[in-house]
PDB file of N, CA, C and O in Angstrom, chain B, residues numbered from 101:
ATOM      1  N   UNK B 101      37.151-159.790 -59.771  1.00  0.00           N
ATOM      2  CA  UNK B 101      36.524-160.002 -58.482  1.00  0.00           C
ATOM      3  C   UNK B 101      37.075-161.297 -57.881  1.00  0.00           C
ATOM      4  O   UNK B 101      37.191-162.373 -58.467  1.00  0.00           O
ATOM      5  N   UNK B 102      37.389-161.021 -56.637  1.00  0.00           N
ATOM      6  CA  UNK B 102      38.291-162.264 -55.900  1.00  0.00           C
ATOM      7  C   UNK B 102      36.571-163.133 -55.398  1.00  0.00           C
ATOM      8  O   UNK B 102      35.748-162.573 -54.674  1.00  0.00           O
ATOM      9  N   UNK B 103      36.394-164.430 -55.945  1.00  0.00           N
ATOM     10  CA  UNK B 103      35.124-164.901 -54.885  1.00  0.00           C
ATOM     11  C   UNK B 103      36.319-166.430 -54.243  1.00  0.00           C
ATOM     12  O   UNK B 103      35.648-167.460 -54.182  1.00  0.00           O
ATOM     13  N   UNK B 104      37.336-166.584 -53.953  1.00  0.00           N
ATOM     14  CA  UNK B 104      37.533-167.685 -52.680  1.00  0.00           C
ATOM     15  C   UNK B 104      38.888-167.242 -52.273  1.00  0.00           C
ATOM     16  O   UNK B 104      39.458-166.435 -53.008  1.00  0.00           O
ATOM     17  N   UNK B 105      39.642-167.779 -50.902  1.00  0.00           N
ATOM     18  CA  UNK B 105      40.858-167.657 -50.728  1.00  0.00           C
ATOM     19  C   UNK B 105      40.907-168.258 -49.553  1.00  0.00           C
ATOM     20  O   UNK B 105      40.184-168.019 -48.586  1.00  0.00           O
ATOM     21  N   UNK B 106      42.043-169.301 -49.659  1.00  0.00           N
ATOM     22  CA  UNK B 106      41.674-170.726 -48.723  1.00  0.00           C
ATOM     23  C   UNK B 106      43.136-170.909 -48.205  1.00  0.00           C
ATOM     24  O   UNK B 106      43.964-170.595 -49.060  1.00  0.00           O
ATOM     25  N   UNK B 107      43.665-171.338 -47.016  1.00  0.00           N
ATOM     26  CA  UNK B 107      45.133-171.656 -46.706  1.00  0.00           C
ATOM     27  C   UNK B 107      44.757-172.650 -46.217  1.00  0.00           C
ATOM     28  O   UNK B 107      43.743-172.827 -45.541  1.00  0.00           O
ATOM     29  N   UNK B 108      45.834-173.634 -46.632  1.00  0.00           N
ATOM     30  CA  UNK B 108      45.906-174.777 -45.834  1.00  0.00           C
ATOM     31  C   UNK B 108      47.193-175.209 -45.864  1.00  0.00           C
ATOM     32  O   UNK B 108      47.775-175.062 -46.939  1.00  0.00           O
ATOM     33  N   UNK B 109      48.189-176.036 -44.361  1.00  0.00           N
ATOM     34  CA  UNK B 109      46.708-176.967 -43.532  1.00  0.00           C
ATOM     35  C   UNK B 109      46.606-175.668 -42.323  1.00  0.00           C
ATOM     36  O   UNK B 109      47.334-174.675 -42.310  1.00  0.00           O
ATOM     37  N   UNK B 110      45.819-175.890 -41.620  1.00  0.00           N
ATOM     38  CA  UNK B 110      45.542-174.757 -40.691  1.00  0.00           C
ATOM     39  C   UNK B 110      45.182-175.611 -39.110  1.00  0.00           C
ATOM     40  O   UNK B 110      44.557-176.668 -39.197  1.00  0.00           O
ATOM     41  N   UNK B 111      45.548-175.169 -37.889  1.00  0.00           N
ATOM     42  CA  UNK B 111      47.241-174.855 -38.264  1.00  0.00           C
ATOM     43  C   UNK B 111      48.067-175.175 -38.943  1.00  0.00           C
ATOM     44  O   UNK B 111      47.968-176.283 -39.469  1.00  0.00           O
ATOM     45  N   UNK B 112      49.474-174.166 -39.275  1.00  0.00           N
ATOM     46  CA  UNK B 112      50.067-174.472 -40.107  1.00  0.00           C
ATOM     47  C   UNK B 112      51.281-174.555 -38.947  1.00  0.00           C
ATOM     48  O   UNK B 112      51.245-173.983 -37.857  1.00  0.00           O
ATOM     49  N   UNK B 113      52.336-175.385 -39.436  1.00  0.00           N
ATOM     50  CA  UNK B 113      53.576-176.013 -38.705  1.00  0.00           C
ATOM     51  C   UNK B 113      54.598-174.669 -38.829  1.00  0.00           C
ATOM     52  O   UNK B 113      54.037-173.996 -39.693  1.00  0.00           O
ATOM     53  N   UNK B 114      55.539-174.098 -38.502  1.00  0.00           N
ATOM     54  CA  UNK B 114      56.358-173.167 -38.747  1.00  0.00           C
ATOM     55  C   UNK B 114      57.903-174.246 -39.793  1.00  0.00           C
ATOM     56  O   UNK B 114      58.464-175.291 -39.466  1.00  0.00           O
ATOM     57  N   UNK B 115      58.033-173.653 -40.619  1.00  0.00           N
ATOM     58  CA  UNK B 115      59.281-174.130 -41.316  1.00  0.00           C
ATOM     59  C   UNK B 115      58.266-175.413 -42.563  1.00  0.00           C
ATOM     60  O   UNK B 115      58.808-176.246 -43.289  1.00  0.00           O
ATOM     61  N   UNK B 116      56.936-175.191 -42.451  1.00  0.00           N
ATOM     62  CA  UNK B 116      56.245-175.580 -43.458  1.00  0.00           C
ATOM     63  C   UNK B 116      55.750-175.394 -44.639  1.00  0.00           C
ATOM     64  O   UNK B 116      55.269-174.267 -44.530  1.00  0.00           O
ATOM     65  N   UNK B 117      55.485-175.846 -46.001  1.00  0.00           N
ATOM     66  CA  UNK B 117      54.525-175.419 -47.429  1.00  0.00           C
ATOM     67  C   UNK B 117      53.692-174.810 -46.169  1.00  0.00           C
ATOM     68  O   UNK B 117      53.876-174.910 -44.956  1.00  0.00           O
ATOM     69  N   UNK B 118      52.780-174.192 -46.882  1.00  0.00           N
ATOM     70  CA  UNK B 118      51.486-173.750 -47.173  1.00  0.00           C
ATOM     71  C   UNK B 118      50.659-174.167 -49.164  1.00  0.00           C
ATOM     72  O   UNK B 118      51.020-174.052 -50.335  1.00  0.00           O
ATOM     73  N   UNK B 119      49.937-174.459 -48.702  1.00  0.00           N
ATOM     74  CA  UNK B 119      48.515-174.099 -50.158  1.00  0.00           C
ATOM     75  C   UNK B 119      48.023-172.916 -49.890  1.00  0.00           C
ATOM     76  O   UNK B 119      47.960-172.355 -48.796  1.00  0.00           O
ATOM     77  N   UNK B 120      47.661-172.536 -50.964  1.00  0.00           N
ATOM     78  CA  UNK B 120      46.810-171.349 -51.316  1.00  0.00           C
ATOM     79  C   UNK B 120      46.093-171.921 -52.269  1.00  0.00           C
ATOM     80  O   UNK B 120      46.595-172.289 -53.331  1.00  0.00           O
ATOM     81  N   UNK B 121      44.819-172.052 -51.966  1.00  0.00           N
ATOM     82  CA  UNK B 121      43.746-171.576 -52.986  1.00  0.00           C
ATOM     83  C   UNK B 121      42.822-170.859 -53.167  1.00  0.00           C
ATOM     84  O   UNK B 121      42.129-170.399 -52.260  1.00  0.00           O
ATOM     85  N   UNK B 122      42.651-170.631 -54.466  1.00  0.00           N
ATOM     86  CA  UNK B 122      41.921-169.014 -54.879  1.00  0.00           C
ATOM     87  C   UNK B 122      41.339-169.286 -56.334  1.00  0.00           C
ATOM     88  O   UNK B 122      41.634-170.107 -57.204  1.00  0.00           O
ATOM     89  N   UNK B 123      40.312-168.178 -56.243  1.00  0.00           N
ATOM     90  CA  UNK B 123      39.504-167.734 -57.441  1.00  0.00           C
ATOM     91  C   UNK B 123      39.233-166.549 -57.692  1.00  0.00           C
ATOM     92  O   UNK B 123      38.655-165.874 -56.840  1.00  0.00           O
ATOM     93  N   UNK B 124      39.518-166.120 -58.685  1.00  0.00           N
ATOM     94  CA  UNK B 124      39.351-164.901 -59.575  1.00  0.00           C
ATOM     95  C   UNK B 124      38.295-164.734 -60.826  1.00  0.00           C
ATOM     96  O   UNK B 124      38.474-165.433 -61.824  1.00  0.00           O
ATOM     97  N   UNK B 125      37.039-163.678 -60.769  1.00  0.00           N
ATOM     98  CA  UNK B 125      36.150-164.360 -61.633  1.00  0.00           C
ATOM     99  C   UNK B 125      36.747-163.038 -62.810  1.00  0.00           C
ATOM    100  O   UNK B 125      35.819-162.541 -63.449  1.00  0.00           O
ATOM    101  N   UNK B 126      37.800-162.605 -63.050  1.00  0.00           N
ATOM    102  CA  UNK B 126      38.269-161.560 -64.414  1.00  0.00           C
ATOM    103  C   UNK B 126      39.885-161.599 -63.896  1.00  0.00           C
ATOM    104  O   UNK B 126      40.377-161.280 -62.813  1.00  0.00           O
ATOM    105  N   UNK B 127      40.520-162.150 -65.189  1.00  0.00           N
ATOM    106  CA  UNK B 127      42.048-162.077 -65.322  1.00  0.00           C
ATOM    107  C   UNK B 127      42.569-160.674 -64.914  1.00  0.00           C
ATOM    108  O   UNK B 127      41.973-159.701 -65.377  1.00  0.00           O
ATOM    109  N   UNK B 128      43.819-160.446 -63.939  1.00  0.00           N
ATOM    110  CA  UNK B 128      44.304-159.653 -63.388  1.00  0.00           C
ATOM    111  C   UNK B 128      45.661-159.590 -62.855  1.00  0.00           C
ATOM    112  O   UNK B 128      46.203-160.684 -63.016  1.00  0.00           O
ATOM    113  N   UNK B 129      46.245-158.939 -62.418  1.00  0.00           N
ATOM    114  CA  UNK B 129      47.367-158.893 -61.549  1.00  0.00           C
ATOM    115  C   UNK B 129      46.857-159.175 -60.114  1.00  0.00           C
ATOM    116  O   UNK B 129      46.137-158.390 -59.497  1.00  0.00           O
ATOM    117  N   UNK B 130      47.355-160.535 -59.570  1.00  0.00           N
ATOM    118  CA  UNK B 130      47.039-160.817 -58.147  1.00  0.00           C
ATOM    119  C   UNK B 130      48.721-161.134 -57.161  1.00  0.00           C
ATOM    120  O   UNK B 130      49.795-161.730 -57.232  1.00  0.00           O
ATOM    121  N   UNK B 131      47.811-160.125 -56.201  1.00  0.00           N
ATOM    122  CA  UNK B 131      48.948-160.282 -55.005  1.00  0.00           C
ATOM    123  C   UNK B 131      49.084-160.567 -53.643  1.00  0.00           C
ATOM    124  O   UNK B 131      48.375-159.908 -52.883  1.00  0.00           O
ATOM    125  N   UNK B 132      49.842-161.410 -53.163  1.00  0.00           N
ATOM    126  CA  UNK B 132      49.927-161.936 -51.464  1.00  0.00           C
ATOM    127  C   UNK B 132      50.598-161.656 -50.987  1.00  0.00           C
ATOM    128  O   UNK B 132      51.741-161.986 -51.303  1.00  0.00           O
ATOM    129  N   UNK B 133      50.331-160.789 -49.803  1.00  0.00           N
ATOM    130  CA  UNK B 133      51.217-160.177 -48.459  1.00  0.00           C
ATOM    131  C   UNK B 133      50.923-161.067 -47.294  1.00  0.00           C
ATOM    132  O   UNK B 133      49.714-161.113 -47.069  1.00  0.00           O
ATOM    133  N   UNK B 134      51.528-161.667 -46.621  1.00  0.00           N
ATOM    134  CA  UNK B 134      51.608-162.130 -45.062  1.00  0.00           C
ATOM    135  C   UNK B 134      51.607-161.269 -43.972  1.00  0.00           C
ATOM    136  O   UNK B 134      52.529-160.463 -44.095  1.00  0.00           O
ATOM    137  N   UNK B 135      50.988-161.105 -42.999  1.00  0.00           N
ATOM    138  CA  UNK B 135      50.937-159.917 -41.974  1.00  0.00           C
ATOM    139  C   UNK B 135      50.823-160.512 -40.602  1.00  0.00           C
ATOM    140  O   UNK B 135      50.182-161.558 -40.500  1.00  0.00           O
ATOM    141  N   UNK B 136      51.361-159.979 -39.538  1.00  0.00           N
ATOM    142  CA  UNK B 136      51.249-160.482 -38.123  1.00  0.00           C
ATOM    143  C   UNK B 136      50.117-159.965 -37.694  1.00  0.00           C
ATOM    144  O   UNK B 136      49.369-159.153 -38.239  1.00  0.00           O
ATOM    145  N   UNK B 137      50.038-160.577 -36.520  1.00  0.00           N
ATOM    146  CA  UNK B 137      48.364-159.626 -35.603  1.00  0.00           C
ATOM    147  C   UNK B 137      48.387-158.145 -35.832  1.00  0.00           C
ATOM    148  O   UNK B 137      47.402-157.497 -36.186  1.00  0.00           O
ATOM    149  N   UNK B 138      49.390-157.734 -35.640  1.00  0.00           N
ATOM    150  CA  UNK B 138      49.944-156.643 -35.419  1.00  0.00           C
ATOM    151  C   UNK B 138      50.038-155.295 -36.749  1.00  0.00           C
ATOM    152  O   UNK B 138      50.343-154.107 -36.643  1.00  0.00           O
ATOM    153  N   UNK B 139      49.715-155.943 -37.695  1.00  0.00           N
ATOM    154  CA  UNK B 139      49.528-155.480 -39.122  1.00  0.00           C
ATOM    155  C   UNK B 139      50.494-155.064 -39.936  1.00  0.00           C
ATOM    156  O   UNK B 139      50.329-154.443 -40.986  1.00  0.00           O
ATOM    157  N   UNK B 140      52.042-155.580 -39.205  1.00  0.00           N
ATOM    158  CA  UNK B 140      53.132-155.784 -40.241  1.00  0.00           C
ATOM    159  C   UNK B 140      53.445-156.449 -41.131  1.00  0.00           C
ATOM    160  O   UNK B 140      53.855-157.583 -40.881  1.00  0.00           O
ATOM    161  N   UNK B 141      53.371-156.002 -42.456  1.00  0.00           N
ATOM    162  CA  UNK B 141      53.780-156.978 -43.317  1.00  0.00           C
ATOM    163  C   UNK B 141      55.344-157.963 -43.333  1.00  0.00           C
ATOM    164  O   UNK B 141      56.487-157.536 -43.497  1.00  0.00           O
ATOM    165  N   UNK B 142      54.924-159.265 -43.122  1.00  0.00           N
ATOM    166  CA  UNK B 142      55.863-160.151 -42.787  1.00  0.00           C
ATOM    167  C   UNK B 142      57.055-160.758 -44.425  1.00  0.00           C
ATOM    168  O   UNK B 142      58.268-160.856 -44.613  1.00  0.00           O
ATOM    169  N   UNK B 143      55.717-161.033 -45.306  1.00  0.00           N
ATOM    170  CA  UNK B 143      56.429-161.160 -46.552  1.00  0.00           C
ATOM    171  C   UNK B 143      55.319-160.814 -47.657  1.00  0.00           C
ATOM    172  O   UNK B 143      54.134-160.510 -47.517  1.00  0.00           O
ATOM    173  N   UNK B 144      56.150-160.971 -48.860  1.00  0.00           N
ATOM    174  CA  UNK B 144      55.306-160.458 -50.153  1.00  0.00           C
ATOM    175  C   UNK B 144      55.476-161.099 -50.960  1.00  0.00           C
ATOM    176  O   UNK B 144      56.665-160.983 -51.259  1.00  0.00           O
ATOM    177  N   UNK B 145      54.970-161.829 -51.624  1.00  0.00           N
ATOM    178  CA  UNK B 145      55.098-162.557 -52.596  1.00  0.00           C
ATOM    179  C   UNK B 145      55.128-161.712 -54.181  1.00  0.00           C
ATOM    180  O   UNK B 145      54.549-160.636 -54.335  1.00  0.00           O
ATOM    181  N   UNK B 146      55.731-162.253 -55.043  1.00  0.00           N
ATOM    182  CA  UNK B 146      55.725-161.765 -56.193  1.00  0.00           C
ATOM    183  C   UNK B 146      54.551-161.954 -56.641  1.00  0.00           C
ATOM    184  O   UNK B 146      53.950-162.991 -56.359  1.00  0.00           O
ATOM    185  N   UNK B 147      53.800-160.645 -57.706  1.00  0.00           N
ATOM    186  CA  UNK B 147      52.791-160.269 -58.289  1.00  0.00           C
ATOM    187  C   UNK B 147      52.698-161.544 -59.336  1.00  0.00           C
ATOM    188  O   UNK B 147      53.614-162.296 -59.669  1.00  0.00           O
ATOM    189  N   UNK B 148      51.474-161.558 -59.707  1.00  0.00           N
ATOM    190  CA  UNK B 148      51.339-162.853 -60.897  1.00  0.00           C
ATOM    191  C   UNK B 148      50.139-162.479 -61.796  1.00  0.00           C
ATOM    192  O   UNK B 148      49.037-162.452 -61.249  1.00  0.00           O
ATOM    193  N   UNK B 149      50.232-162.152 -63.267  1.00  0.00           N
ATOM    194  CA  UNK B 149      48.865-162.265 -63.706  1.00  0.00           C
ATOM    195  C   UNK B 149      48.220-163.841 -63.463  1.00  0.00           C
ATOM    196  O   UNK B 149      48.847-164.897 -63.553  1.00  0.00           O
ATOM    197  N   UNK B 150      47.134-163.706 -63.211  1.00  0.00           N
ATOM    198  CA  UNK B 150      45.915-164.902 -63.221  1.00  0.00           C
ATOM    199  C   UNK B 150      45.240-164.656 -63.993  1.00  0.00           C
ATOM    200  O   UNK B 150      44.957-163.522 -64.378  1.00  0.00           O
ATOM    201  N   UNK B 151      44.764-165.842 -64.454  1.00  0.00           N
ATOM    202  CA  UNK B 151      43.472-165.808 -65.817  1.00  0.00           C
ATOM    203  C   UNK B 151      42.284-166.097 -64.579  1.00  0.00           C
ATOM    204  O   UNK B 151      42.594-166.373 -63.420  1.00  0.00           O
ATOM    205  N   UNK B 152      40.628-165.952 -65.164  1.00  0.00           N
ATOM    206  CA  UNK B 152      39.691-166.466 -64.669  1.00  0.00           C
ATOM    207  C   UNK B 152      40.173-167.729 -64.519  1.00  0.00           C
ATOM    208  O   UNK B 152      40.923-168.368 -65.258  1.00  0.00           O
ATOM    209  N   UNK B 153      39.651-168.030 -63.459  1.00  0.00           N
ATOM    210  CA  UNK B 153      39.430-169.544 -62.841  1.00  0.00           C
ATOM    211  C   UNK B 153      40.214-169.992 -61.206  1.00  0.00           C
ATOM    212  O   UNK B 153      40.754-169.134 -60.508  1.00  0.00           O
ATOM    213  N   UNK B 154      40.158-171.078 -60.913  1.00  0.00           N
ATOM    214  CA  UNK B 154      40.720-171.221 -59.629  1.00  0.00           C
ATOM    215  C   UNK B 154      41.963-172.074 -59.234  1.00  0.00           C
ATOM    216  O   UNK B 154      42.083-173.177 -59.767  1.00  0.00           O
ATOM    217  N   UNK B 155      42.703-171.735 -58.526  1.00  0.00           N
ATOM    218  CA  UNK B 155      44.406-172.198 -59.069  1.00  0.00           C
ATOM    219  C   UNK B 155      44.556-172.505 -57.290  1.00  0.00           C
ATOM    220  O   UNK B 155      43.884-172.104 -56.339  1.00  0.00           O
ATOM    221  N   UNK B 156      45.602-173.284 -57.371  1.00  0.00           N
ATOM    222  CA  UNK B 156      46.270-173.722 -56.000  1.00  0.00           C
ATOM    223  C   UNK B 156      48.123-173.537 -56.704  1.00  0.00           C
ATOM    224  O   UNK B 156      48.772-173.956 -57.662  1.00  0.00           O
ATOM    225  N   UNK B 157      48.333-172.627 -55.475  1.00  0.00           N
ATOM    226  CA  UNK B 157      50.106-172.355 -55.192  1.00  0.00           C
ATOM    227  C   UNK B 157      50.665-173.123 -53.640  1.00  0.00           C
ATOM    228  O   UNK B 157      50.190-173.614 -52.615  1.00  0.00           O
ATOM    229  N   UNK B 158      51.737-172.889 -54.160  1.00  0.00           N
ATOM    230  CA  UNK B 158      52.159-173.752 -52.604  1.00  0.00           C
ATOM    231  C   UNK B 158      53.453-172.177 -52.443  1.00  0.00           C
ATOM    232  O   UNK B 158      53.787-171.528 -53.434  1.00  0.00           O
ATOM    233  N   UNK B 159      53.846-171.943 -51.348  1.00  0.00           N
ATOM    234  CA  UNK B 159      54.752-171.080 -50.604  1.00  0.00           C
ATOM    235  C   UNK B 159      55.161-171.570 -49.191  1.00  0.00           C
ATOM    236  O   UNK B 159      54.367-172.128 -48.433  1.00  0.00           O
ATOM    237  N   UNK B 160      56.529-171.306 -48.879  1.00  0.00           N
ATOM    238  CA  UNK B 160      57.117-170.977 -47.390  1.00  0.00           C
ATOM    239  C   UNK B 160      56.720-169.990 -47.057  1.00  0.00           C
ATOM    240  O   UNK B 160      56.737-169.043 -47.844  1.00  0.00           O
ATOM    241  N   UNK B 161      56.151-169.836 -45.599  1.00  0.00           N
ATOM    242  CA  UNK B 161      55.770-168.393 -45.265  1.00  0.00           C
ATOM    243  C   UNK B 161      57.074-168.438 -44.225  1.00  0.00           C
ATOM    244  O   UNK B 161      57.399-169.346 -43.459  1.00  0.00           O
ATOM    245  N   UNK B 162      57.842-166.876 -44.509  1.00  0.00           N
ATOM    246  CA  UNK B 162      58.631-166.633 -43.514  1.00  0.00           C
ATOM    247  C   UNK B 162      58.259-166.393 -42.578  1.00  0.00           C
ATOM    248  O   UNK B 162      58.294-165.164 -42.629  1.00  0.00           O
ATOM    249  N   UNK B 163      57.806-166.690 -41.451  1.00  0.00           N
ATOM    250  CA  UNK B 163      56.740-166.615 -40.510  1.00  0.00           C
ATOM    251  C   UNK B 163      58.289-166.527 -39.233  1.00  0.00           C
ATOM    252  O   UNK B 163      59.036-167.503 -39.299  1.00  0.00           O
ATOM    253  N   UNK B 164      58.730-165.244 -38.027  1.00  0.00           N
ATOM    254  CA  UNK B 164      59.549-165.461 -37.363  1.00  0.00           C
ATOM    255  C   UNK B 164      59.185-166.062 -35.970  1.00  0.00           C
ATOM    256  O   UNK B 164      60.122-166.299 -35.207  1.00  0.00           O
ATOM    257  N   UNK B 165      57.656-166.383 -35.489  1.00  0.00           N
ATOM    258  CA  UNK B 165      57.336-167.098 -34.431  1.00  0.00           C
ATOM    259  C   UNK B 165      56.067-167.498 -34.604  1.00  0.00           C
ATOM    260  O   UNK B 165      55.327-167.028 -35.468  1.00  0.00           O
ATOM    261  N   UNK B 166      55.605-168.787 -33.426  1.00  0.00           N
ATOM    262  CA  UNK B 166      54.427-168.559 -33.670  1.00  0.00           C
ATOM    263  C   UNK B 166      53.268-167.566 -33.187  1.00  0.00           C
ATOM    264  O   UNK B 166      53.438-166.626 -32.410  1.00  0.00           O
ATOM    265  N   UNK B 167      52.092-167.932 -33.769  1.00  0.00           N
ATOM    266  CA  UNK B 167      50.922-166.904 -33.175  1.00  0.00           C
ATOM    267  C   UNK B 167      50.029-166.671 -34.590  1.00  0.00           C
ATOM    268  O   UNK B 167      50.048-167.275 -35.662  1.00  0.00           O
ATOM    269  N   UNK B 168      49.509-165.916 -34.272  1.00  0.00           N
ATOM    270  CA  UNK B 168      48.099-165.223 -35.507  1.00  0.00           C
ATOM    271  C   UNK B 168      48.763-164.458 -36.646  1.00  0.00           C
ATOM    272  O   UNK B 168      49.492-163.527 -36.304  1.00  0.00           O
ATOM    273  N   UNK B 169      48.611-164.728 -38.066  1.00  0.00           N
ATOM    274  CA  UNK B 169      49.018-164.202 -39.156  1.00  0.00           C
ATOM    275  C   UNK B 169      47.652-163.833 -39.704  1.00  0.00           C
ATOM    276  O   UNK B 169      46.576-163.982 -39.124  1.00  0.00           O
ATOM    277  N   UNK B 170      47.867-163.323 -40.924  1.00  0.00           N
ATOM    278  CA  UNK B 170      46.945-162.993 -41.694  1.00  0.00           C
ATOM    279  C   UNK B 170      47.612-162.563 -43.253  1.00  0.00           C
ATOM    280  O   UNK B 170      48.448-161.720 -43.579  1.00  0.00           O
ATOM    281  N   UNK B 171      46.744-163.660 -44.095  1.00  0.00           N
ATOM    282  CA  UNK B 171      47.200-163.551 -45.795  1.00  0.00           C
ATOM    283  C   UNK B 171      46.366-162.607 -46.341  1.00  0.00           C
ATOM    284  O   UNK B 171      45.155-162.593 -46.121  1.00  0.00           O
ATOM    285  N   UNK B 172      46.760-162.064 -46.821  1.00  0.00           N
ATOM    286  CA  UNK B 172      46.267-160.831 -48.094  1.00  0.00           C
ATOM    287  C   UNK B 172      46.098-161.051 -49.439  1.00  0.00           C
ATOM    288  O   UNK B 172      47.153-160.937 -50.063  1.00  0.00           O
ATOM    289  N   UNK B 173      44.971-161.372 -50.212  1.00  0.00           N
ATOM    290  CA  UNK B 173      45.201-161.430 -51.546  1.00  0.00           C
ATOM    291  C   UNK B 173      44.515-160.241 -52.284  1.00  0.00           C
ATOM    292  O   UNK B 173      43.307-160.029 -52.185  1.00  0.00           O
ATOM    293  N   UNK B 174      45.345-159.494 -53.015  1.00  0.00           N
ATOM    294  CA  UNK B 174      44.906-158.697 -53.434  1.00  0.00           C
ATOM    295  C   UNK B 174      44.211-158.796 -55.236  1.00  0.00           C
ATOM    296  O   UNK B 174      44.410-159.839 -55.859  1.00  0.00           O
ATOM    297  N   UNK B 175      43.728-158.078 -55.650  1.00  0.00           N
ATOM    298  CA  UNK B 175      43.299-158.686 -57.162  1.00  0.00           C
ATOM    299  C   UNK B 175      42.534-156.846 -58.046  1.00  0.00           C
ATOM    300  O   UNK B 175      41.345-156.654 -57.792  1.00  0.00           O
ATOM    301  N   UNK B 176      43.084-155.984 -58.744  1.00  0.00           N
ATOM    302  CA  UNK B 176      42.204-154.443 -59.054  1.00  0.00           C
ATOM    303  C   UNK B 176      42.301-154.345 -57.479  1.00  0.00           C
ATOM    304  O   UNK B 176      43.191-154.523 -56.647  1.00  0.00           O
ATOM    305  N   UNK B 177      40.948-153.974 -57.459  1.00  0.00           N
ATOM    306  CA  UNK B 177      40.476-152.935 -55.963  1.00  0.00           C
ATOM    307  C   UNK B 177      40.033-153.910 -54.842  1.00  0.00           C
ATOM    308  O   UNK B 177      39.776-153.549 -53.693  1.00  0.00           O
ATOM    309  N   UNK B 178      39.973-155.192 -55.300  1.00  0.00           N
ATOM    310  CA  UNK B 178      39.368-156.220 -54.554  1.00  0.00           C
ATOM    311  C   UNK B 178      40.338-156.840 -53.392  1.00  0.00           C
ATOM    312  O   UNK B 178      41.424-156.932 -53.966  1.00  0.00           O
ATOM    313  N   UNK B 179      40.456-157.174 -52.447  1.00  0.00           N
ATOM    314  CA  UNK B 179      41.293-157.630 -51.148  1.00  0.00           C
ATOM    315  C   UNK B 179      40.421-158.722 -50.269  1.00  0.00           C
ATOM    316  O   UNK B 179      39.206-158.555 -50.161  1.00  0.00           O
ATOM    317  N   UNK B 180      40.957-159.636 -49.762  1.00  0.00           N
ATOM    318  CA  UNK B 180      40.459-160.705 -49.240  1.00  0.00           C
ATOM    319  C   UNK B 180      41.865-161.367 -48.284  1.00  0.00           C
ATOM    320  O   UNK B 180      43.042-161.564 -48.588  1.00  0.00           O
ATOM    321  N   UNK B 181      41.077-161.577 -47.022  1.00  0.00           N
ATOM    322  CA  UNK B 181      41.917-161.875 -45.556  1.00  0.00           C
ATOM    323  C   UNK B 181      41.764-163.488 -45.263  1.00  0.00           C
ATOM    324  O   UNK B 181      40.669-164.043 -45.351  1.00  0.00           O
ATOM    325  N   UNK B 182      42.769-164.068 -44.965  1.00  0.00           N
ATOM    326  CA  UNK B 182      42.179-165.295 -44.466  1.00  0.00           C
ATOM    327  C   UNK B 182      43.646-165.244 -43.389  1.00  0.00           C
ATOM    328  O   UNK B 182      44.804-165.035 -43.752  1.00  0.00           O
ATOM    329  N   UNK B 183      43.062-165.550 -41.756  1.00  0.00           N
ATOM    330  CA  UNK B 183      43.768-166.333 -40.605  1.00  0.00           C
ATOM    331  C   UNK B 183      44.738-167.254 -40.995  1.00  0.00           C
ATOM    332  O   UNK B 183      44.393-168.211 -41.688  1.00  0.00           O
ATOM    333  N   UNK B 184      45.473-167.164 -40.781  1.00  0.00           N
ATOM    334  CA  UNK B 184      46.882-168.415 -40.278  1.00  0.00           C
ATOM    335  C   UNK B 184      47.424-168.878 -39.025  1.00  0.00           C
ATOM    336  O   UNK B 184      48.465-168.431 -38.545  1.00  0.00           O
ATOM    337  N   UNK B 185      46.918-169.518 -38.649  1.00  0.00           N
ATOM    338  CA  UNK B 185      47.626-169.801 -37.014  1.00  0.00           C
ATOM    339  C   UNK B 185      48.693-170.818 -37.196  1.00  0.00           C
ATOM    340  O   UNK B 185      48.456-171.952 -37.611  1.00  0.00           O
ATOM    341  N   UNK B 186      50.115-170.294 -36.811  1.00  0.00           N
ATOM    342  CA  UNK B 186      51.183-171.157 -36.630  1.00  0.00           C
ATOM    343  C   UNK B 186      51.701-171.676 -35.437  1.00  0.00           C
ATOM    344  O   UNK B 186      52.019-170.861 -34.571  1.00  0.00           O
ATOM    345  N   UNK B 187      51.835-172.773 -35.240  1.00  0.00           N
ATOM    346  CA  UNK B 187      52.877-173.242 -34.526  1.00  0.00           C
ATOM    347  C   UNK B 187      53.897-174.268 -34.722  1.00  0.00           C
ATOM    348  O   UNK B 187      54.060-174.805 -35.817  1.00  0.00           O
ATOM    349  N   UNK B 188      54.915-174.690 -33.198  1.00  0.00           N
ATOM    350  CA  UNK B 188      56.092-174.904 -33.740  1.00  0.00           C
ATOM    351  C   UNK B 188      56.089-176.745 -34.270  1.00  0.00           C
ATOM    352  O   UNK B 188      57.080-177.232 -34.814  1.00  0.00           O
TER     353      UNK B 188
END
């Protein structure tokens, strides 16, 4: 069960890290897709087992302009959305 999923900094700068933080309360295969308003997936990050507990990653989002994104973390059957607003 996914209970957090946090991006920062927000806004985010284009050609910037991002953080991710997250919690998982049962070890799993977890996964992050990037998506435009528009509901194209922009990028995908490689799958990762996670143990219980709560972890911070850092990533480039290939992001090709600015405007409204949206992160995907997926975890089993569980999915969780969090906003990204970029600019330049």
């Amino acid at each position: 069960v996914l209970t957090r999923l946090d991006v920062y900094p927000t806004p985010l700068r284009s050609g910037k890290a991002a953080a991710i933080e997250y919690s998982v309360a049962k070890p799993g295969m977890v996964q992050f897709a990037l998506y435009d308003a528009l509901g194209r997936r922009i990028q995908e990050l490689p799958a990762r087992q996670s143990e219980a507990g709560s972890f911070i990653m850092h990533f480039l989002p290939d992001i090709p302009a600015p405007g409204l994104y949206f992160l995907q973390m997926r975890c089993g059957d569980h999915i969780r959305n969090r906003k990204i607003v970029v600019h330049m």
